[in-house]
MOPAC internal coordinates of N, CA, C and O (Angstrom, degrees):
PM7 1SCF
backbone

  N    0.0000 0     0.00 0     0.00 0    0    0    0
  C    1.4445 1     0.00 0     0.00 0    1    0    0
  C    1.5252 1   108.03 1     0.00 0    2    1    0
  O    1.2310 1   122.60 1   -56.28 1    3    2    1
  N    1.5989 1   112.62 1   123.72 1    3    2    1
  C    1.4385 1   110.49 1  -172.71 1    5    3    2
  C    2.0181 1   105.96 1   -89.59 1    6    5    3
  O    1.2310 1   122.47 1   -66.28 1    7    6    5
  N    1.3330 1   112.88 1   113.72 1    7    6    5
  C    1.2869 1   111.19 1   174.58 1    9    7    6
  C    1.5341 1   106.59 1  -108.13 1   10    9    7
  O    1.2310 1   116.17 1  -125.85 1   11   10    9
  N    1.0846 1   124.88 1    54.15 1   11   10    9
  C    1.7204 1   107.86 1  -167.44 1   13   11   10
  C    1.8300 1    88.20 1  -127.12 1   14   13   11
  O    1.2310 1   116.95 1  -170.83 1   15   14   13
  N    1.4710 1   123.41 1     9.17 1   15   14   13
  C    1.3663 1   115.30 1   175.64 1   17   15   14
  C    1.6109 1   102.50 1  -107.14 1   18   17   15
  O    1.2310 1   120.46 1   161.93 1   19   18   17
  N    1.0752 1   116.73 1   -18.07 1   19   18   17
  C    1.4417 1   128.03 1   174.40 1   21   19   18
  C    1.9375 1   101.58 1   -36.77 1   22   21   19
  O    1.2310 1   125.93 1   110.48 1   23   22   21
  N    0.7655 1   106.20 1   -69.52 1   23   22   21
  C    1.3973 1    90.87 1  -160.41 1   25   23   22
  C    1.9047 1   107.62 1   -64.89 1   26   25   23
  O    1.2310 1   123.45 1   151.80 1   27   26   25
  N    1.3477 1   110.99 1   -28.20 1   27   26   25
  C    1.4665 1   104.91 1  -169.49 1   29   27   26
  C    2.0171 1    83.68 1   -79.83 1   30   29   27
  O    1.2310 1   102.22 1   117.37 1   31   30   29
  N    0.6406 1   150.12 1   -62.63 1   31   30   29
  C    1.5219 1   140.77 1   178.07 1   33   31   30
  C    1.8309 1   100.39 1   -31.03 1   34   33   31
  O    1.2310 1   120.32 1   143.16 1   35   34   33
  N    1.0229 1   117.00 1   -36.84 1   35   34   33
  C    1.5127 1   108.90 1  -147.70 1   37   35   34
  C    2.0172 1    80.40 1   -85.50 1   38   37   35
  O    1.2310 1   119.52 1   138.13 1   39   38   37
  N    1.3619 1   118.52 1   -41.87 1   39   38   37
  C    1.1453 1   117.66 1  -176.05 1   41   39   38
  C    1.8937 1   134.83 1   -57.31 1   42   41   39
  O    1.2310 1   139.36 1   135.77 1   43   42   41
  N    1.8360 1    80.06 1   -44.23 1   43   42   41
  C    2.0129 1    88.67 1   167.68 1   45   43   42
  C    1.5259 1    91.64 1   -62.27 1   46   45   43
  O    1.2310 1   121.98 1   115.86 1   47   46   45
  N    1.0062 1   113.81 1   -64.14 1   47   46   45
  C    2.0218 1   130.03 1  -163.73 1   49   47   46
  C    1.9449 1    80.15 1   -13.68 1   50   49   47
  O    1.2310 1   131.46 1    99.53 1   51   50   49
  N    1.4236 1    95.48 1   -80.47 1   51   50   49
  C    1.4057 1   105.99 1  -169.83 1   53   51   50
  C    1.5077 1   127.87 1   -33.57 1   54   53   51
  O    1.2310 1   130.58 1   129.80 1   55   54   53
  N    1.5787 1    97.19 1   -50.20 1   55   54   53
  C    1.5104 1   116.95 1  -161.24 1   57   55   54
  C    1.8754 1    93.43 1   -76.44 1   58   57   55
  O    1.2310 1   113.19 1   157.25 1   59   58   57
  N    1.2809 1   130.47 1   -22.75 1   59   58   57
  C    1.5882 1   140.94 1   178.18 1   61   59   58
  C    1.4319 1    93.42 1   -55.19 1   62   61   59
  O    1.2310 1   119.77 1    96.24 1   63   62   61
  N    1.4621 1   118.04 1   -83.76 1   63   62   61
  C    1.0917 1   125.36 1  -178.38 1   65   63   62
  C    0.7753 1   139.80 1   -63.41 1   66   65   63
  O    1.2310 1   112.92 1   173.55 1   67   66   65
  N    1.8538 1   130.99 1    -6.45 1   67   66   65
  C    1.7244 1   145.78 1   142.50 1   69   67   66
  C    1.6335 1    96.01 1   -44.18 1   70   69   67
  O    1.2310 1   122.98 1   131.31 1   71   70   69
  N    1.6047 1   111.90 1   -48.69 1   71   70   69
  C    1.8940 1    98.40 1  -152.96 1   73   71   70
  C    1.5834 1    88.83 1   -85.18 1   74   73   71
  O    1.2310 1   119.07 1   141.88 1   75   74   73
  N    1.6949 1   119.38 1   -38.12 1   75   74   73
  C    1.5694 1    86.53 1  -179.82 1   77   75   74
  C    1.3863 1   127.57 1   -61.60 1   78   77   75
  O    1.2310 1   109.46 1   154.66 1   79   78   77
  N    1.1177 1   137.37 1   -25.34 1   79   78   77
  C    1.3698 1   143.09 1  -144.53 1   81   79   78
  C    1.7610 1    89.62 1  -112.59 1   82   81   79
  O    1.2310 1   115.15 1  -150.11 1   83   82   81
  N    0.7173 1   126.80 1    29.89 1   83   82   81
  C    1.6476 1   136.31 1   179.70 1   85   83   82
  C    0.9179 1   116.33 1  -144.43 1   86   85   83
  O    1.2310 1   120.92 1   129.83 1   87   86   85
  N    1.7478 1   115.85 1   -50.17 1   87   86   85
  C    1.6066 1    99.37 1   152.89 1   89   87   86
  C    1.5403 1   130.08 1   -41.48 1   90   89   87
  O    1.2310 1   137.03 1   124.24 1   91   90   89
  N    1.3547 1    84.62 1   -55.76 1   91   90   89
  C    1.9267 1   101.84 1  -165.36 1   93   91   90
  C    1.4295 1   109.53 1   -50.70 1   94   93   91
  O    1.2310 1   117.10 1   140.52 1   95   94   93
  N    1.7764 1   123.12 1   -39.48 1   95   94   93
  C    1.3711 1   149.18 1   150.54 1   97   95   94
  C    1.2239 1   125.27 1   -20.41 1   98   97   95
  O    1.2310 1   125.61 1   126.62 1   99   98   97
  N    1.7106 1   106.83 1   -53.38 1   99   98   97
  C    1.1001 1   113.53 1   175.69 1  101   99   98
  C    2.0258 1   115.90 1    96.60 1  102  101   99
  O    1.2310 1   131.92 1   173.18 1  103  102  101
  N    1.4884 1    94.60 1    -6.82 1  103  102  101
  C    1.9403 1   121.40 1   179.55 1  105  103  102
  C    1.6664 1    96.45 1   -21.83 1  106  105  103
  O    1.2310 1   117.75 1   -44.55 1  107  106  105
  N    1.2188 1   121.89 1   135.45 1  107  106  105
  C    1.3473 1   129.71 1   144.34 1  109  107  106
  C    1.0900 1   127.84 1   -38.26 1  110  109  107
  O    1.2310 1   103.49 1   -50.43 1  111  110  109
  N    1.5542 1   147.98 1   129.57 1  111  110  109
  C    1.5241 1   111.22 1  -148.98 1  113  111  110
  C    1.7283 1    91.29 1  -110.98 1  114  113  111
  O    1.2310 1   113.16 1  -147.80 1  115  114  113
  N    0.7811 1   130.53 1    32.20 1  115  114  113
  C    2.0502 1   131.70 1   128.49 1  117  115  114
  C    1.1897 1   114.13 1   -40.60 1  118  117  115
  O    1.2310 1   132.39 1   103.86 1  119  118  117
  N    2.0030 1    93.67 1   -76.14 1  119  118  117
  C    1.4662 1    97.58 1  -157.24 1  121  119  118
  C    1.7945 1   113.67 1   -83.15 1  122  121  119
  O    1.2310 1   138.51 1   175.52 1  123  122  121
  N    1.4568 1    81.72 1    -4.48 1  123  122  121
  C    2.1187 1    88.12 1   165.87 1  125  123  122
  C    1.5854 1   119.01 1   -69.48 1  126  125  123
  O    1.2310 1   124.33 1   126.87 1  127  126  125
  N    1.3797 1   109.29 1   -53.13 1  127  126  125
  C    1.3952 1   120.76 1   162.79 1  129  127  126
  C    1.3819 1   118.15 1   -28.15 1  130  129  127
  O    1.2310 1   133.34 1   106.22 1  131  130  129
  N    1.2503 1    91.83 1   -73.78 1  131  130  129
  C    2.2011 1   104.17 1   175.87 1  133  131  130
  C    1.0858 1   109.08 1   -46.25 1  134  133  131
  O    1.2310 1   119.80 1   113.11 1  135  134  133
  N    1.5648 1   117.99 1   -66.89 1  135  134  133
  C    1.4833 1   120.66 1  -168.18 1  137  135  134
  C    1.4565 1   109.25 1   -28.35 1  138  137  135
  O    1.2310 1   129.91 1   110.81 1  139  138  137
  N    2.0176 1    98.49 1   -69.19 1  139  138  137
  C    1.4654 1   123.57 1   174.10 1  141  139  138
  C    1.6023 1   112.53 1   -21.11 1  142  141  139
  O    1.2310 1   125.60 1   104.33 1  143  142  141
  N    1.1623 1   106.85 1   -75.67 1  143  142  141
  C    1.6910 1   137.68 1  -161.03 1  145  143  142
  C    2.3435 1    82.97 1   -49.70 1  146  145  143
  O    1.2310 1   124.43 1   109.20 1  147  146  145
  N    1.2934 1   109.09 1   -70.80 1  147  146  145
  C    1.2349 1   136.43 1  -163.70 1  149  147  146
  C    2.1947 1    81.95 1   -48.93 1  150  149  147
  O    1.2310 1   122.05 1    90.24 1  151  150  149
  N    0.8851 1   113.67 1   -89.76 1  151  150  149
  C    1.7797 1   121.57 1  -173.38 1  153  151  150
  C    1.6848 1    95.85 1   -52.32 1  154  153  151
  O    1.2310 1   108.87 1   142.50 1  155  154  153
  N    1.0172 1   138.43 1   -37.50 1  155  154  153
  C    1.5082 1   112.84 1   167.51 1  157  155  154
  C    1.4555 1   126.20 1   -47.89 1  158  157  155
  O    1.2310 1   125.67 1   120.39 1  159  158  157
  N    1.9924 1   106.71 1   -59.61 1  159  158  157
  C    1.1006 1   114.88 1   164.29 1  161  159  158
  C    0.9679 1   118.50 1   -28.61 1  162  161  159
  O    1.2310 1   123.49 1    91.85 1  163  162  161
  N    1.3450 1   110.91 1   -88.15 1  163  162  161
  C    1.8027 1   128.42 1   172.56 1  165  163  162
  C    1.5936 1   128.20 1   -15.89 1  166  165  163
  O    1.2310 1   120.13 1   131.47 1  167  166  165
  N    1.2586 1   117.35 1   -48.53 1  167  166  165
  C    1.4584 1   125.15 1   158.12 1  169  167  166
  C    1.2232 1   133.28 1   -83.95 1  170  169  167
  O    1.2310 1   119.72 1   174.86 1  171  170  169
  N    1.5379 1   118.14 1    -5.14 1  171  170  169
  C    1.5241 1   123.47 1   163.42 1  173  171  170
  C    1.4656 1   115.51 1   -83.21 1  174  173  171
  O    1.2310 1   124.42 1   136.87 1  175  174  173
  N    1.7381 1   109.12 1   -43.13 1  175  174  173
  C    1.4858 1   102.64 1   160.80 1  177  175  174
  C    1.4224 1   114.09 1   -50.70 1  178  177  175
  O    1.2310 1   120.12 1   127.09 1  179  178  177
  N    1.3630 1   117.37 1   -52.91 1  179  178  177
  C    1.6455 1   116.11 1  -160.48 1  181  179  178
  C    1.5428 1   109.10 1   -54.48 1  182  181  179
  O    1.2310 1   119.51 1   133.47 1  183  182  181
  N    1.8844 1   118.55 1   -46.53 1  183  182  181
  C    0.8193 1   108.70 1   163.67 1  185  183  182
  C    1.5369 1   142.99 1   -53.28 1  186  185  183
  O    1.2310 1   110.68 1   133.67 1  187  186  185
  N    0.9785 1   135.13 1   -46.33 1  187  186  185
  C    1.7215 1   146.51 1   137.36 1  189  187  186
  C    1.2031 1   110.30 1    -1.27 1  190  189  187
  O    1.2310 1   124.52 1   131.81 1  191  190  189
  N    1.5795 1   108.92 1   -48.19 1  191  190  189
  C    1.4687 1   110.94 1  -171.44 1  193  191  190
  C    1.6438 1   114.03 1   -83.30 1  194  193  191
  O    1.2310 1   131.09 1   155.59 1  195  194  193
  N    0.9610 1    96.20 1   -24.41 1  195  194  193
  C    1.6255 1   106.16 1   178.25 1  197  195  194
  C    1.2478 1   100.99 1   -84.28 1  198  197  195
  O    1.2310 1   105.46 1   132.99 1  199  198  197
  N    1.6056 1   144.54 1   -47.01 1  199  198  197
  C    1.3691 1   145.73 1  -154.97 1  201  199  198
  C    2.0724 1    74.79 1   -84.80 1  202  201  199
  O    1.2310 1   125.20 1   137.18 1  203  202  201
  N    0.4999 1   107.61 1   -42.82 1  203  202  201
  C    2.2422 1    96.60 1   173.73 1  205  203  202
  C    1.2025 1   120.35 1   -41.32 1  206  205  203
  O    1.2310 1   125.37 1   120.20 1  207  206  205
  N    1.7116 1   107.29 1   -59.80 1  207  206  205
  C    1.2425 1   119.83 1  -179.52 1  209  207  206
  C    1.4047 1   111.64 1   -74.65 1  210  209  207
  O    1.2310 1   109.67 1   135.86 1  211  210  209
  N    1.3362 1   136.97 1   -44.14 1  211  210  209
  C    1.3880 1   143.85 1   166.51 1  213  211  210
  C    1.7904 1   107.87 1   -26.38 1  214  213  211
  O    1.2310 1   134.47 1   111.09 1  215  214  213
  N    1.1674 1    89.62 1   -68.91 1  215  214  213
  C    1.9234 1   109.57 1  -166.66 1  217  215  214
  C    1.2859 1    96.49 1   -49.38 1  218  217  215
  O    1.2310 1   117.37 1   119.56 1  219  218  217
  N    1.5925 1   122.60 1   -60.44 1  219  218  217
  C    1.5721 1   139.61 1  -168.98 1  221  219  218
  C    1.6612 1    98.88 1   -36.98 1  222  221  219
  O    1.2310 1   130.46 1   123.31 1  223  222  221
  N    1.4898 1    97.43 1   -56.69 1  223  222  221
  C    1.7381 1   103.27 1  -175.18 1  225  223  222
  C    1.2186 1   120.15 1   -78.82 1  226  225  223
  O    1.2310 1   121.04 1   148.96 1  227  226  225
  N    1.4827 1   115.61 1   -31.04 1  227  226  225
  C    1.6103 1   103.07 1   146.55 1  229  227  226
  C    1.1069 1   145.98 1   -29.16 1  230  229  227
  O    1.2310 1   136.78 1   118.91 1  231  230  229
  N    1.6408 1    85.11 1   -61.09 1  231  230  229
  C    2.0717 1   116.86 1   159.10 1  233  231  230
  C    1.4548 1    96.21 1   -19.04 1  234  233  231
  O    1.2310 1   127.50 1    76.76 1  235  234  233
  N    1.2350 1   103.17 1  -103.24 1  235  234  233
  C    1.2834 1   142.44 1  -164.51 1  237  235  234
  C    1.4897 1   115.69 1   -24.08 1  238  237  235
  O    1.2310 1   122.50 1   134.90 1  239  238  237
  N    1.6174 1   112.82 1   -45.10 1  239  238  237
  C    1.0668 1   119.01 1  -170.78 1  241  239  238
  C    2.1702 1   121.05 1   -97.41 1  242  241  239
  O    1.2310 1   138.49 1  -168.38 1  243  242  241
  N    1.2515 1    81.77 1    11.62 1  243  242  241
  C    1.3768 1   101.18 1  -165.69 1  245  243  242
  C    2.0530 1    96.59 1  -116.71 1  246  245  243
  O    1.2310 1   120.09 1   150.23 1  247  246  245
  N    1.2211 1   117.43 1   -29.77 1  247  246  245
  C    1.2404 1   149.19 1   110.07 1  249  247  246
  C    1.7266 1   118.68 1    13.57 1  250  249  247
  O    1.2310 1   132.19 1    88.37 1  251  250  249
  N    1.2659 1    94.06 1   -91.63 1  251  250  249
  C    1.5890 1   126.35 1  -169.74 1  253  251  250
  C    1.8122 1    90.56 1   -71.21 1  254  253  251
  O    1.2310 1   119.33 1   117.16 1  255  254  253
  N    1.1946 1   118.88 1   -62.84 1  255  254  253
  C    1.4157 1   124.88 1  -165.50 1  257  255  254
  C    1.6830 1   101.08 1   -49.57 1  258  257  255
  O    1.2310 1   122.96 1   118.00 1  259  258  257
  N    1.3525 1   111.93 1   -62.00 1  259  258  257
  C    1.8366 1   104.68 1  -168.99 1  261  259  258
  C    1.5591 1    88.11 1   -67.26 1  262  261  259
  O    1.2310 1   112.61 1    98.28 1  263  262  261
  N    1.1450 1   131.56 1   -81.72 1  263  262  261
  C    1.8344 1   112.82 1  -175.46 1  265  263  262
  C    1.7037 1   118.73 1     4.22 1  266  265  263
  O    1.2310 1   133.36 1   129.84 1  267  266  265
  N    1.8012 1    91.77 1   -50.16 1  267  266  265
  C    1.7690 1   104.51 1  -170.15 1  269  267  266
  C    1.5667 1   101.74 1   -60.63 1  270  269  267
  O    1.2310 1   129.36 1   114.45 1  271  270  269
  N    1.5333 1    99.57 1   -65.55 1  271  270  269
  C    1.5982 1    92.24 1   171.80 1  273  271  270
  C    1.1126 1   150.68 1   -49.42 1  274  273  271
  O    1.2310 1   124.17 1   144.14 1  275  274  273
  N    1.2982 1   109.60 1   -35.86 1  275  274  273
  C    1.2650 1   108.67 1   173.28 1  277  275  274
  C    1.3604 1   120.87 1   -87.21 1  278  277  275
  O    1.2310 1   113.86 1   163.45 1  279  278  277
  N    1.5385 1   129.23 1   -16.55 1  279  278  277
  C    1.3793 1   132.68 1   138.30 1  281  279  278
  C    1.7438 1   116.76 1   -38.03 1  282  281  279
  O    1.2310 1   117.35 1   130.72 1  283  282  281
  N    1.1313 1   122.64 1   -49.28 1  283  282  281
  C    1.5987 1   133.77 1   178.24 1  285  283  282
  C    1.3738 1   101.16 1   -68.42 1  286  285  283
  O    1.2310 1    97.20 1   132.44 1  287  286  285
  N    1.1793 1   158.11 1   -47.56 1  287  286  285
  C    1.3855 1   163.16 1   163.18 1  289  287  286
  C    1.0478 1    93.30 1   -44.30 1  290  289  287
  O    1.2310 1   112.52 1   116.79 1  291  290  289
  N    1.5596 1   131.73 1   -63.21 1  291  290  289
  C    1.4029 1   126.11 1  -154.55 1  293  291  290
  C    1.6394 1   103.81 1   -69.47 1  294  293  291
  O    1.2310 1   121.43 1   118.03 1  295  294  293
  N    1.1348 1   114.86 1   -61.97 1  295  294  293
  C    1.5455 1   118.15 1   176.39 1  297  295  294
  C    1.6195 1   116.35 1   -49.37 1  298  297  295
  O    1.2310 1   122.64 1   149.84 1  299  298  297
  N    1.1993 1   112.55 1   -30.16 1  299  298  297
  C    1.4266 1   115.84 1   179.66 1  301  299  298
  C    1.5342 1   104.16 1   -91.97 1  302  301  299
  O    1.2310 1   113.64 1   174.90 1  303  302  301
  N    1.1668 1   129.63 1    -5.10 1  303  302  301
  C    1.2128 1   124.80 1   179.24 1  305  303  302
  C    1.6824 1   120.58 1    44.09 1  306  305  303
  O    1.2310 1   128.21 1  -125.30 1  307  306  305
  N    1.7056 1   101.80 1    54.70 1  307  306  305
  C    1.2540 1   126.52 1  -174.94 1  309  307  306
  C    1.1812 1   115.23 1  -137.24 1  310  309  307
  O    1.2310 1   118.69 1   -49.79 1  311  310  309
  N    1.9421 1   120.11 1   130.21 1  311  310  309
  C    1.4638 1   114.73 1  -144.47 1  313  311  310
  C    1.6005 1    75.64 1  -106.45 1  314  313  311
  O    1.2310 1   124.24 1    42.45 1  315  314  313
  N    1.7217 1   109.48 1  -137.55 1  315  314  313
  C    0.8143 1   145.75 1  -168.44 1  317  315  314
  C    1.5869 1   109.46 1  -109.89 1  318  317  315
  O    1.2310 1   134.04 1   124.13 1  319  318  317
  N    1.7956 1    90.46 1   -55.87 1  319  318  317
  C    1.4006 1   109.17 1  -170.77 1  321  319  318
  C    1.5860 1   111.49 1   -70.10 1  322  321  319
  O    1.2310 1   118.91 1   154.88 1  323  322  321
  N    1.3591 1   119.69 1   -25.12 1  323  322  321
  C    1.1214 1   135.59 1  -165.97 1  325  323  322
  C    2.4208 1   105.30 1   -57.76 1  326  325  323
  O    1.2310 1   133.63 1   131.50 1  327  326  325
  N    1.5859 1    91.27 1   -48.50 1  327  326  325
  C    1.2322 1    90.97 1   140.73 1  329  327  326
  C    1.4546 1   173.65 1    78.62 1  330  329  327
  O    1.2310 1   138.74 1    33.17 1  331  330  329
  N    1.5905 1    81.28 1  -146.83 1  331  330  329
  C    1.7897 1   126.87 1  -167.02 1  333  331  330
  C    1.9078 1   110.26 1  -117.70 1  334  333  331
  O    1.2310 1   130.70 1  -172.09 1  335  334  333
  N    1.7304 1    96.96 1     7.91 1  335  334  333
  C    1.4881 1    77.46 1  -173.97 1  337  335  334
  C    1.6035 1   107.17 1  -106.74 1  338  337  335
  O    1.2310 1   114.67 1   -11.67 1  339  338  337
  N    1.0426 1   127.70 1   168.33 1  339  338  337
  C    1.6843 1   139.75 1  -174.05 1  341  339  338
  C    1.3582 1   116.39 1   -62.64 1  342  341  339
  O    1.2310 1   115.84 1   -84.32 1  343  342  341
  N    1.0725 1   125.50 1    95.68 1  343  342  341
  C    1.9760 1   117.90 1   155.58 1  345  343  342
  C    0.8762 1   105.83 1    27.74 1  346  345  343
  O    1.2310 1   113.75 1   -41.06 1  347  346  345
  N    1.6842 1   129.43 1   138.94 1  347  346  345
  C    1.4535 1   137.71 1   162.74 1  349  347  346
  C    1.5898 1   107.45 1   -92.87 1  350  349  347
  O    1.2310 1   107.66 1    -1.85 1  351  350  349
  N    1.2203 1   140.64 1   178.15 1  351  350  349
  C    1.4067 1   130.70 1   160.77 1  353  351  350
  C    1.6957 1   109.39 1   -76.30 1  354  353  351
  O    1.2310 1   123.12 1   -43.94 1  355  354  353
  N    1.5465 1   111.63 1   136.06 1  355  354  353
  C    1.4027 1    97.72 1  -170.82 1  357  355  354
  C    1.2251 1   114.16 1   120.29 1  358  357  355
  O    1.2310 1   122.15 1   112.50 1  359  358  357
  N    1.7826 1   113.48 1   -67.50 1  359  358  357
  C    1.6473 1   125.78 1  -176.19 1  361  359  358
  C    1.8100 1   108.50 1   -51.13 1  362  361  359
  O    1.2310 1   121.86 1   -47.51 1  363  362  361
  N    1.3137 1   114.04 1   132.49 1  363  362  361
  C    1.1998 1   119.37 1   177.04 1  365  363  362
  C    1.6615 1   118.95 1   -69.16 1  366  365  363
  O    1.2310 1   123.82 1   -57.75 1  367  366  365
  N    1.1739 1   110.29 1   122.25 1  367  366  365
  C    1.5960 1   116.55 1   179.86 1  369  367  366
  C    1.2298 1   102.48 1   -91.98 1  370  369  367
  O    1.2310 1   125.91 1    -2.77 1  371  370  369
  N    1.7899 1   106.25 1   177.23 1  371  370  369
  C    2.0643 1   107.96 1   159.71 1  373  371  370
  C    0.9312 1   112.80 1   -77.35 1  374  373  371
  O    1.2310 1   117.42 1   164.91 1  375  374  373
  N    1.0969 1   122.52 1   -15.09 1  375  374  373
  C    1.7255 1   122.06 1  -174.05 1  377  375  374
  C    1.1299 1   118.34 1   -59.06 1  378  377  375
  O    1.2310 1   132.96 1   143.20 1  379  378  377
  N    1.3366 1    92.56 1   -36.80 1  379  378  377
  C    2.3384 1   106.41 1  -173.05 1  381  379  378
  C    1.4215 1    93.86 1   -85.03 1  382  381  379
  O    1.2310 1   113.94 1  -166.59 1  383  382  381
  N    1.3810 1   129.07 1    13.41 1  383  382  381
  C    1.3021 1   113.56 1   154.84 1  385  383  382
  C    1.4038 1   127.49 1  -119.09 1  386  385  383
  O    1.2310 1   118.33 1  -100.92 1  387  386  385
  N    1.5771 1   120.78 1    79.08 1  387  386  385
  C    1.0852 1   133.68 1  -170.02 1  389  387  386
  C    1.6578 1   117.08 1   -57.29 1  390  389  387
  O    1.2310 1   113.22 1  -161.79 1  391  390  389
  N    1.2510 1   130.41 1    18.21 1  391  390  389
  C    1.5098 1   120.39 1  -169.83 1  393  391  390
  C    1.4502 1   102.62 1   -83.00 1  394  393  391
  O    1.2310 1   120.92 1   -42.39 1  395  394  393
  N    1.8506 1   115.85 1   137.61 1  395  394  393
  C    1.4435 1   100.63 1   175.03 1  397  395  394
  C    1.4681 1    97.57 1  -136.08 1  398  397  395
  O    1.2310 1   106.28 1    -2.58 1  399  398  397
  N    0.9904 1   143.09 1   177.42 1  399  398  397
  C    1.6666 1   159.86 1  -149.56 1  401  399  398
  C    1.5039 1    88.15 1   -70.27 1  402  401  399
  O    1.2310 1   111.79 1   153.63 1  403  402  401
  N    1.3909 1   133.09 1   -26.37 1  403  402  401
  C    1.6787 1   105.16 1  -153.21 1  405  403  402
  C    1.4996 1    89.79 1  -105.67 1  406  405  403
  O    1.2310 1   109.90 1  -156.64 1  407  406  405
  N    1.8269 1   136.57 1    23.36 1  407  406  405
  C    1.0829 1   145.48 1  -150.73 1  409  407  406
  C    1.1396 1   100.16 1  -120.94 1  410  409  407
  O    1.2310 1   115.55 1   176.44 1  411  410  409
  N    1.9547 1   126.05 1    -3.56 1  411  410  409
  C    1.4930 1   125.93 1  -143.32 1  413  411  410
  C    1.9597 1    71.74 1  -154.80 1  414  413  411
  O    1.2310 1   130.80 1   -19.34 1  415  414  413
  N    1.6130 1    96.76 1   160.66 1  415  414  413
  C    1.6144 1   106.56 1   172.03 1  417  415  414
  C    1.2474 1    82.78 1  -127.95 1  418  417  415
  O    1.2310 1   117.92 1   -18.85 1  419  418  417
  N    1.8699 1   121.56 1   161.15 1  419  418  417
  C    1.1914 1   103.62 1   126.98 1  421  419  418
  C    1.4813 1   125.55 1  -113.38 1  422  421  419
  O    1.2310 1   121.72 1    -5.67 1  423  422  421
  N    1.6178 1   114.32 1   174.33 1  423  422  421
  C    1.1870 1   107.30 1  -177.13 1  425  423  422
  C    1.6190 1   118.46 1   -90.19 1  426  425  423
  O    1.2310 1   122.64 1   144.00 1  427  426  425
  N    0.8156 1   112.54 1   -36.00 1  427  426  425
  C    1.8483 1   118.51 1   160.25 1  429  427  426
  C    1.5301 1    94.76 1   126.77 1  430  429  427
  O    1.2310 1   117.04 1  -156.01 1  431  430  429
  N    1.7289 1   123.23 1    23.99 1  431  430  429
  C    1.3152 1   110.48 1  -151.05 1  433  431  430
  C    1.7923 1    81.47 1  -136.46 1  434  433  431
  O    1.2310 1   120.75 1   174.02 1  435  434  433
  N    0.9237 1   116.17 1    -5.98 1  435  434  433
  C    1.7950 1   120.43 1   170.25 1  437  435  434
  C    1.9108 1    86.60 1   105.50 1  438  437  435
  O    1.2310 1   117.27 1  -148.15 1  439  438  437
  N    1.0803 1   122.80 1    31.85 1  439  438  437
  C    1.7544 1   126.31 1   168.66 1  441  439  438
  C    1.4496 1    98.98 1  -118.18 1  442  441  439
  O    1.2310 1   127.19 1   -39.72 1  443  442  441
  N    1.6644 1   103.77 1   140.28 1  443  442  441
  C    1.1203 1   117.69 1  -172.96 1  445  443  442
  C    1.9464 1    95.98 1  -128.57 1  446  445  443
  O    1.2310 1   126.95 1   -75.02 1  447  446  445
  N    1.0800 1   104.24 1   104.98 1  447  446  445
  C    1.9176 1   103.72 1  -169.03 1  449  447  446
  C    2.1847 1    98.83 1  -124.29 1  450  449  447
  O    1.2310 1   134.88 1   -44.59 1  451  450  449
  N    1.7436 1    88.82 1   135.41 1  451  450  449
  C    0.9203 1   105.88 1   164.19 1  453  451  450
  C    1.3429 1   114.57 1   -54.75 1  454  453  451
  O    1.2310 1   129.64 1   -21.33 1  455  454  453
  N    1.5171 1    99.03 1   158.67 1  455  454  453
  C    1.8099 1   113.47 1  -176.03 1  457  455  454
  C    1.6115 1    88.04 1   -90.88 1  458  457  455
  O    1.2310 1   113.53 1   146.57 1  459  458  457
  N    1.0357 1   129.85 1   -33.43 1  459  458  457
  C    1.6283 1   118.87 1   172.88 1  461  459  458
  C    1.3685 1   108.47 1   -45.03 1  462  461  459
  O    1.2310 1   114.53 1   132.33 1  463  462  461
  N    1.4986 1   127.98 1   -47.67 1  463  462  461
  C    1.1517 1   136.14 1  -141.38 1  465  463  462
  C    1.9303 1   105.68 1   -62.69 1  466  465  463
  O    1.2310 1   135.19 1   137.94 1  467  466  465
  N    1.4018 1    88.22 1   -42.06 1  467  466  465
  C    1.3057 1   109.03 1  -163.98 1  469  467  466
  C    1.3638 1   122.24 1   -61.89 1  470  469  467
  O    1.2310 1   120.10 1   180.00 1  471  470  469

């Protein structure tokens, strides 16, 4: 999850509604400027601080999750490799399952019936 636009969003957000509400006001445009300049600042830091705390708990929880897994592997006594390894003689493949579309009819009625059936 990308949080690193959070604060420049949180800042226009701000800086939108400094110029409307100053227009509408009627502000001297000095002390509009400052204000502006002053609430941009102000909400780009704030944001920063939140895109900090965000990530941290990201951290954390991304964190906690592989811990989970690899605790669950361990108790299940299940690798990675376990797997990745080759067919035993015996183990059922797809291959040994020869059924193909012209093995099935349909009926046009939402039934799908074997040609054995019939």
């Amino acid at each position: 999850m990308k949080t690193s636009k959070i604060n420049l969003i949180l800042m226009l957000t701000s800086g939108i509604i400094v110029g409307i509400i100053g227009i509408y006001t009627g502000y001297p445009l000095d002390k509009f400027a400052y204000t502006l300049v002053v609430v941009l600042v102000l909400f780009y830091v704030l944001g920063s601080v939140l895109d900090f705390f965000f990530m941290r708990i990201v951290d954390s929880v991304k964190e906690k999750e592989e811990e989970a897994d690899e605790t669950s592997e361990e108790e299940l006594g299940v690798s990675e490799e376990d797997f990745e390894e080759e067919p035993k003689e015996g183990d059922l493949l797809e291959d040994d399952f020869d059924i193909g579309e012209e093995d099935f009819l349909n009926t046009g009625e939402g039934e799908v019936v074997s040609k054995e059936d019939d």
